[in-house]
N, CA, C and O atoms as a DFTB+ gen file, in Angstrom:
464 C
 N C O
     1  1     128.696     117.363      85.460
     2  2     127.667     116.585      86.132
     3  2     126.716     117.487      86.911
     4  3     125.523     117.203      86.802
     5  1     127.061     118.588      87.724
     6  2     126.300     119.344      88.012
     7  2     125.342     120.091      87.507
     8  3     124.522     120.507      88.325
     9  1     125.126     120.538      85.836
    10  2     124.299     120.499      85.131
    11  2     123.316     119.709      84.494
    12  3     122.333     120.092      83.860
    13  1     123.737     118.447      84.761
    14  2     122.887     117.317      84.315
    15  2     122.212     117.286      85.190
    16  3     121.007     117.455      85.005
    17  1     122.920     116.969      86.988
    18  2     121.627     116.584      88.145
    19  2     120.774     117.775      88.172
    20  3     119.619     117.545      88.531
    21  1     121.040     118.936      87.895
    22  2     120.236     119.783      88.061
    23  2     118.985     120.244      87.097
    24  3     118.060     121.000      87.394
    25  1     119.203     119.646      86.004
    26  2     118.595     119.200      84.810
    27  2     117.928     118.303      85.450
    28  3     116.773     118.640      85.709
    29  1     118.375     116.865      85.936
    30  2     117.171     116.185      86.248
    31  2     116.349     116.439      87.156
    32  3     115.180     116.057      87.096
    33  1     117.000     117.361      88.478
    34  2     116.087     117.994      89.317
    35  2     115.116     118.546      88.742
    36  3     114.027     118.279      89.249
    37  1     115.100     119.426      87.601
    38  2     114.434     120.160      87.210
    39  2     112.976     119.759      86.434
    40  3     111.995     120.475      86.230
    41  1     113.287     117.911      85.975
    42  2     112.245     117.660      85.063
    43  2     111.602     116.563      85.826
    44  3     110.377     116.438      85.805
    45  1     112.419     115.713      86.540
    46  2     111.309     115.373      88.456
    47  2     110.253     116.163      89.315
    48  3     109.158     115.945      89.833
    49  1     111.298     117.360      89.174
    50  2     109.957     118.214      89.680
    51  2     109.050     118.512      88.802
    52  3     108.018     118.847      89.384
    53  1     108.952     118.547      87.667
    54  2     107.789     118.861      86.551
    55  2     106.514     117.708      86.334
    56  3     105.300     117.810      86.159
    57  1     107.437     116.609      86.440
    58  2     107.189     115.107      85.847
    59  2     105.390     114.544      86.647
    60  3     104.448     114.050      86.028
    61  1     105.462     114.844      88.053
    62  2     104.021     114.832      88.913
    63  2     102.916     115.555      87.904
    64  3     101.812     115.169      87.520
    65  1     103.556     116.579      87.678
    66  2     102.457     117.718      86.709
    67  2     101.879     117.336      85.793
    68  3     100.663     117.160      85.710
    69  1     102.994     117.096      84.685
    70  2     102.896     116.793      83.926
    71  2     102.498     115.614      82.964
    72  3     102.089     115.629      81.803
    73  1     102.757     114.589      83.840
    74  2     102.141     112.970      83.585
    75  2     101.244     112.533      84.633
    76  3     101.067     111.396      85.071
    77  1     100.585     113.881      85.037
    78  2      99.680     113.611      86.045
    79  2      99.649     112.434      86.915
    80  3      98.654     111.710      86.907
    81  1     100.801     112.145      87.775
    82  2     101.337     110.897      88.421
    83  2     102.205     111.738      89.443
    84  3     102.253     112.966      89.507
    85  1     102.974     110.698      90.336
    86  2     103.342     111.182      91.583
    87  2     104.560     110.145      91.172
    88  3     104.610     109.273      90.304
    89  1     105.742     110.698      92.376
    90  2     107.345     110.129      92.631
    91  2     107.046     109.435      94.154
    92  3     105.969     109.427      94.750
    93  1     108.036     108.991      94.490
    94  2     108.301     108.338      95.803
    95  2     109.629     107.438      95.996
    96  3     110.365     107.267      95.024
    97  1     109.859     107.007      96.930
    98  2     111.027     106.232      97.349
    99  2     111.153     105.028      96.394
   100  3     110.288     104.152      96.405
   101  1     112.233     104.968      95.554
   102  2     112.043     103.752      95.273
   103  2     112.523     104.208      93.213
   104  3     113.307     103.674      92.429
   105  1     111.687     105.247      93.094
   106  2     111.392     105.627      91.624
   107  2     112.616     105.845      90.788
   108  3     113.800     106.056      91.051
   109  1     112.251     105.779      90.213
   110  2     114.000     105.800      89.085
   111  2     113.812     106.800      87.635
   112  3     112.794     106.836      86.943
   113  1     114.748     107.374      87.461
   114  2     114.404     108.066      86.007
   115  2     116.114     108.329      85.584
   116  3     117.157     108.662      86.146
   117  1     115.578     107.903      84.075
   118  2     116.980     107.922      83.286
   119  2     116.949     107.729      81.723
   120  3     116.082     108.091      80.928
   121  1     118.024     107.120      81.520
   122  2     118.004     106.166      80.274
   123  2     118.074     104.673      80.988
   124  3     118.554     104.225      82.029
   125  1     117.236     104.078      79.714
   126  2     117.002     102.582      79.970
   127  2     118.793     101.991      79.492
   128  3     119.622     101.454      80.226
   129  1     118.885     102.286      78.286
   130  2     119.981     101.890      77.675
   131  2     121.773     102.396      78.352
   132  3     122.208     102.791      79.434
   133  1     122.204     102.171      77.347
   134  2     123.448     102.022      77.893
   135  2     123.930     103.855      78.386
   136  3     124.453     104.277      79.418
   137  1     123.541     104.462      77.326
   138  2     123.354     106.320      77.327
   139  2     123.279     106.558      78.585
   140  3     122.362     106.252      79.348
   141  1     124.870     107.461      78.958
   142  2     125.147     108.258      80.066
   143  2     124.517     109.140      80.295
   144  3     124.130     109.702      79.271
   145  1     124.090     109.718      81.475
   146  2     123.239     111.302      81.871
   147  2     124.340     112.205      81.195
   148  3     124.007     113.075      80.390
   149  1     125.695     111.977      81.545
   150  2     126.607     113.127      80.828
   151  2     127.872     112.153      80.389
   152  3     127.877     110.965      80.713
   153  1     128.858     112.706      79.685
   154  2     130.003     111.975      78.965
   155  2     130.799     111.566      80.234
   156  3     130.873     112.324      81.201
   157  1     131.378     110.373      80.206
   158  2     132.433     110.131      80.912
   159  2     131.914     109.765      82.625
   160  3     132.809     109.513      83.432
   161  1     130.645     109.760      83.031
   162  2     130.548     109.603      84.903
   163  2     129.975     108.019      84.549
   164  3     129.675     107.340      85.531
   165  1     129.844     107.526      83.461
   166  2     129.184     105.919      83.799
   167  2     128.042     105.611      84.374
   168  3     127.668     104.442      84.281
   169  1     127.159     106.651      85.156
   170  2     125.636     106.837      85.591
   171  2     124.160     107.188      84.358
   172  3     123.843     108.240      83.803
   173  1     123.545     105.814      84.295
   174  2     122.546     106.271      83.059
   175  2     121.514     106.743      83.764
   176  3     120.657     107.361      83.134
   177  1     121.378     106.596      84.981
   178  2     119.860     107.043      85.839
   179  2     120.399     107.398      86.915
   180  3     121.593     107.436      87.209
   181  1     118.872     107.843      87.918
   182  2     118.804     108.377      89.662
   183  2     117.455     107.427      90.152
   184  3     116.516     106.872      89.582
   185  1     117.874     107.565      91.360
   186  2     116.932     106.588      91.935
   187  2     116.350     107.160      93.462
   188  3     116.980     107.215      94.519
   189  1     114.914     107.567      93.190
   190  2     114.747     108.556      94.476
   191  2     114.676     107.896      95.581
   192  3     113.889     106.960      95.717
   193  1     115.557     108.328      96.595
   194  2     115.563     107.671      97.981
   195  2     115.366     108.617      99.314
   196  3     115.757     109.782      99.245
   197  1     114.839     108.189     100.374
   198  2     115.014     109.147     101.481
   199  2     116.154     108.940     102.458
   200  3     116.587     107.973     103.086
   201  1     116.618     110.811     102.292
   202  2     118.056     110.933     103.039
   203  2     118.765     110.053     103.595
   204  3     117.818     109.373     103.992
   205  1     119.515     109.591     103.895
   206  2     120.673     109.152     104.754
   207  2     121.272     109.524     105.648
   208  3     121.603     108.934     106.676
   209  1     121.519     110.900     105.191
   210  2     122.417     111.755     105.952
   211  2     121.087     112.571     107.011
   212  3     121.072     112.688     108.236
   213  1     120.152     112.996     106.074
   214  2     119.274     114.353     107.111
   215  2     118.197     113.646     107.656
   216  3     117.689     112.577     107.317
   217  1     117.854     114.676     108.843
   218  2     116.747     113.691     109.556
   219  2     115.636     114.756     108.961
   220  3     115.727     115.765     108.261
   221  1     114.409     113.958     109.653
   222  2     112.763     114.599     108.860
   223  2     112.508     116.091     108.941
   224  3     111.712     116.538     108.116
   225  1     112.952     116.772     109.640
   226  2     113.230     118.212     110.009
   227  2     113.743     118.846     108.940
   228  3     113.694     120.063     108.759
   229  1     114.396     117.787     107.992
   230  2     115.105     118.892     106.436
   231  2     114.298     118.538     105.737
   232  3     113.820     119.426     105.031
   233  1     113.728     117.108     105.556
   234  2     113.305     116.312     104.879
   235  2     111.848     116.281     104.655
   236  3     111.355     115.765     103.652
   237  1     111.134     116.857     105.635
   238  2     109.519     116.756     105.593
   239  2     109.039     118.184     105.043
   240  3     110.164     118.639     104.840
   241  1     108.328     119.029     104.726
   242  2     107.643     120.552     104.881
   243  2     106.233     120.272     105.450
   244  3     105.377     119.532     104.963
   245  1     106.188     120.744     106.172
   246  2     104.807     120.540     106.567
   247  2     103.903     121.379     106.485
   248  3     103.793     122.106     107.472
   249  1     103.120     121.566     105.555
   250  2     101.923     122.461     104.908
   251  2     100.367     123.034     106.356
   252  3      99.979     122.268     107.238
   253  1      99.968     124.098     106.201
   254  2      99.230     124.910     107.355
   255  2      97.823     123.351     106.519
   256  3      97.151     122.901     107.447
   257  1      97.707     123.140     106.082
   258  2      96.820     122.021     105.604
   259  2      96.820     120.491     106.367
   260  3      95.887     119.695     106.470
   261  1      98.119     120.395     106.825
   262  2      98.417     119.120     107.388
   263  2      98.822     118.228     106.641
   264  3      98.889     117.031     106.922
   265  1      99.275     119.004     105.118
   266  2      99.898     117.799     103.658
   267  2     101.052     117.928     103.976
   268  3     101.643     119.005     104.060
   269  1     101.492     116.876     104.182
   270  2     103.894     117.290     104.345
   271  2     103.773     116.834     102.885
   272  3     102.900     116.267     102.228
   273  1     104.997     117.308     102.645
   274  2     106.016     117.207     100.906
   275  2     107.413     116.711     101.844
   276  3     108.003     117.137     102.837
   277  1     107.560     115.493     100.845
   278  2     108.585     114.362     101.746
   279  2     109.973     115.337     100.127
   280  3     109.874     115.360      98.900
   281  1     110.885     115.846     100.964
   282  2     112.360     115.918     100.346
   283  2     113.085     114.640      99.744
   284  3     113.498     113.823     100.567
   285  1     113.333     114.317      98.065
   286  2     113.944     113.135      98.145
   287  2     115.362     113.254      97.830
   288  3     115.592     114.169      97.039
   289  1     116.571     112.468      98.295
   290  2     117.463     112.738      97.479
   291  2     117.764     112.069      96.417
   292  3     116.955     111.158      96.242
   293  1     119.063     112.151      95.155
   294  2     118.687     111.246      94.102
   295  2     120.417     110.629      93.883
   296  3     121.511     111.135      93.633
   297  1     119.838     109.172      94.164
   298  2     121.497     108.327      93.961
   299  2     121.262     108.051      92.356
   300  3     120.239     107.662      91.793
   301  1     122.559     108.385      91.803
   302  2     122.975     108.099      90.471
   303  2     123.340     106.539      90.358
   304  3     124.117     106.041      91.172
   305  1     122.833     105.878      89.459
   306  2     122.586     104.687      89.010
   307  2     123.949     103.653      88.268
   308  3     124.261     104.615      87.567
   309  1     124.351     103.229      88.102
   310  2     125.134     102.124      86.726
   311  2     123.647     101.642      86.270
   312  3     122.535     101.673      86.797
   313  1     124.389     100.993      84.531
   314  2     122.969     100.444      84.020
   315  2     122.746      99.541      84.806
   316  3     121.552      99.381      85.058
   317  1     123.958      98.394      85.657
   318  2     123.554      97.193      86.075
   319  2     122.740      97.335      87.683
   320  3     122.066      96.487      88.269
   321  1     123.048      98.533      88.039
   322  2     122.754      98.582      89.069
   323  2     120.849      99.096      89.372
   324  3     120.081      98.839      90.298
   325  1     120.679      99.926      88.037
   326  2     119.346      99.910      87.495
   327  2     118.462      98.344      87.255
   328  3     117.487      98.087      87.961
   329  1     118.815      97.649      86.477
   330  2     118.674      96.375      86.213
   331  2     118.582      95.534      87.461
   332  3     117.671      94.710      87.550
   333  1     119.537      95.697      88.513
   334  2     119.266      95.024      89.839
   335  2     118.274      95.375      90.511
   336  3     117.527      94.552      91.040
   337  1     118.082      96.906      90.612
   338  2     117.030      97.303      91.147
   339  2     115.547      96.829      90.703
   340  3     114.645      96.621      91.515
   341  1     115.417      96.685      89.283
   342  2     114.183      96.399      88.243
   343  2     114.049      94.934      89.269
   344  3     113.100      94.984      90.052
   345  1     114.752      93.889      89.318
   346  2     114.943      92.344      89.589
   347  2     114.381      92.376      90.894
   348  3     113.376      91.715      91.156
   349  1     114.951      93.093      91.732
   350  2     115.198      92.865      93.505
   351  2     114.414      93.510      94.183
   352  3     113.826      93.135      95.198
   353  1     114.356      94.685      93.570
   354  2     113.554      96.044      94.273
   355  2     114.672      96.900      94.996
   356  3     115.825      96.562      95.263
   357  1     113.780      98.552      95.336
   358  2     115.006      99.663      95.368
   359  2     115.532      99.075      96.839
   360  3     116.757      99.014      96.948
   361  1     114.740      98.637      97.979
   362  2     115.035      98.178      99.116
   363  2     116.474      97.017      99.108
   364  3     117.484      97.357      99.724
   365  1     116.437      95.723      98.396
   366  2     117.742      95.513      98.009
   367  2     118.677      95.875      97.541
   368  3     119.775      95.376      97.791
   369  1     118.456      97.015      96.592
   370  2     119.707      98.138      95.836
   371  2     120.297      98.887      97.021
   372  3     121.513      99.016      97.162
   373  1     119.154      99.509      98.099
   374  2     119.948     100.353      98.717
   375  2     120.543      99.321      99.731
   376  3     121.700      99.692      99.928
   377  1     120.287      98.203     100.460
   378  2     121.073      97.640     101.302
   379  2     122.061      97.230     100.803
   380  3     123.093      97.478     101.427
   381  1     122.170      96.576      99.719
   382  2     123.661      96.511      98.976
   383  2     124.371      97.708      98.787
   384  3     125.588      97.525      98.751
   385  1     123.850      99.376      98.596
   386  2     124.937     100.266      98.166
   387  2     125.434     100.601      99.655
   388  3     126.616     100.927      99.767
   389  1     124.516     100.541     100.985
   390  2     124.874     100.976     102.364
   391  2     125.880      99.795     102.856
   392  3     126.621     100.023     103.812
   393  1     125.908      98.424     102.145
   394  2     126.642      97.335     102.297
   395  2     128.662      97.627     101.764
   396  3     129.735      97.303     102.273
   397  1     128.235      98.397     100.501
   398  2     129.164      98.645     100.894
   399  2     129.362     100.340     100.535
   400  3     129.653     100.808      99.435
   401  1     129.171     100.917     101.513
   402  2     129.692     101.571     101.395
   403  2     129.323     103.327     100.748
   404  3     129.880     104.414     100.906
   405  1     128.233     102.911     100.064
   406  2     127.991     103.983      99.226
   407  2     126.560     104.564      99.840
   408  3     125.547     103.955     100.187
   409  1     126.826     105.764      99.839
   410  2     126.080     107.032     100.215
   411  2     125.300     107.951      99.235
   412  3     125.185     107.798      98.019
   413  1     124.980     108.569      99.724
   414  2     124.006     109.697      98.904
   415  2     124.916     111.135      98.227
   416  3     124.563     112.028      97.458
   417  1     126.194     110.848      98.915
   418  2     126.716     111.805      98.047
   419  2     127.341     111.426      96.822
   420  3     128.096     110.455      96.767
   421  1     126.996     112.325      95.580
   422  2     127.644     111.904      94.479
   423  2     129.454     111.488      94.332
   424  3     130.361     112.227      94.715
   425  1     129.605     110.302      93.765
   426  2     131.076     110.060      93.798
   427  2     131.269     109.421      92.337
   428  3     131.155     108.212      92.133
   429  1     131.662     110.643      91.050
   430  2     132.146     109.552      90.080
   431  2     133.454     108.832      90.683
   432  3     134.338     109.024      91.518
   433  1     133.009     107.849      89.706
   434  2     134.124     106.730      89.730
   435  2     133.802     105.932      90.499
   436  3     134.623     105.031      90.671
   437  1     132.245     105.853      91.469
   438  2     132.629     105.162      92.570
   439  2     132.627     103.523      92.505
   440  3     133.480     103.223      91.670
   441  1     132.139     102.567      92.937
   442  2     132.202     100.821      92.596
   443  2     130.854     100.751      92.041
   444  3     129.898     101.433      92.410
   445  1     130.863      99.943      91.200
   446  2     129.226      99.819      90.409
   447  2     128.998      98.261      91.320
   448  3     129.787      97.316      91.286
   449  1     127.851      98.315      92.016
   450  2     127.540      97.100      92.722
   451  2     126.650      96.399      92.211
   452  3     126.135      95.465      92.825
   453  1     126.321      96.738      90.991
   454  2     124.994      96.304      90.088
   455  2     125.031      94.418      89.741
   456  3     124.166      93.548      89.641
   457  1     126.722      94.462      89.634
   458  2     127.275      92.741      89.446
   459  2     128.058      91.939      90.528
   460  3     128.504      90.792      90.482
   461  1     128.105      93.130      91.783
   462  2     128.559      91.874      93.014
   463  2     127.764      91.336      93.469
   464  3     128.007      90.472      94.312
């Protein structure tokens, strides 16, 4: 799994460039379908959110220009929990994953809340 997130780190950060478009809180990238990021973790996507854990001091850079670059971190998805998000919006996904329980650090295996 650590090659995959870092893989997707790698093509998030490209993705602004390259599809001449921008990320933010909320954004999601994956597979639509049932297709795992890697064999066996049950996560088909990430869903960019701001920290949990760090305050704006890790999280902001603030450019001699006066442009900050906002740090995002990226919660790994279930399909259903993708699908909830599509329905509800990322703001209901994340109060349900902080509802119960779930954080920004990666945890296979952890509860898919996509169907409670």
């Amino acid at each position: 799994m650590k090659m995959t997130l870092l893989f997707l780190m790698k093509e998030l950060m490209m993705l602004p460039h390259a599809g001449e478009t921008w990320l933010g809180v909320g954004h999601t990238y994956g597979h639509e379908e049932d297709e795992e990021l890697a064999p066996g973790i049950g996560f088909n996507s990430v869903m960019l959110a701001s920290s949990m854990e760090l305050s704006d001091d890790f999280t902001q850079i603030s450019l001699e220009n006066n442009d900050v670059i906002d740090m995002y971190t990226l919660i790994p998805l279930y399909k259903e929990e993708l699908e909830f998000k599509k329905r509800y919006g990322a703001n209901k996904l994340l109060e349900k994953l902080d509802r119960f329980g779930i954080g920004e650090i990666v945890k296979v295996g952890r509860k898919n809340v996509g169907n409670i």
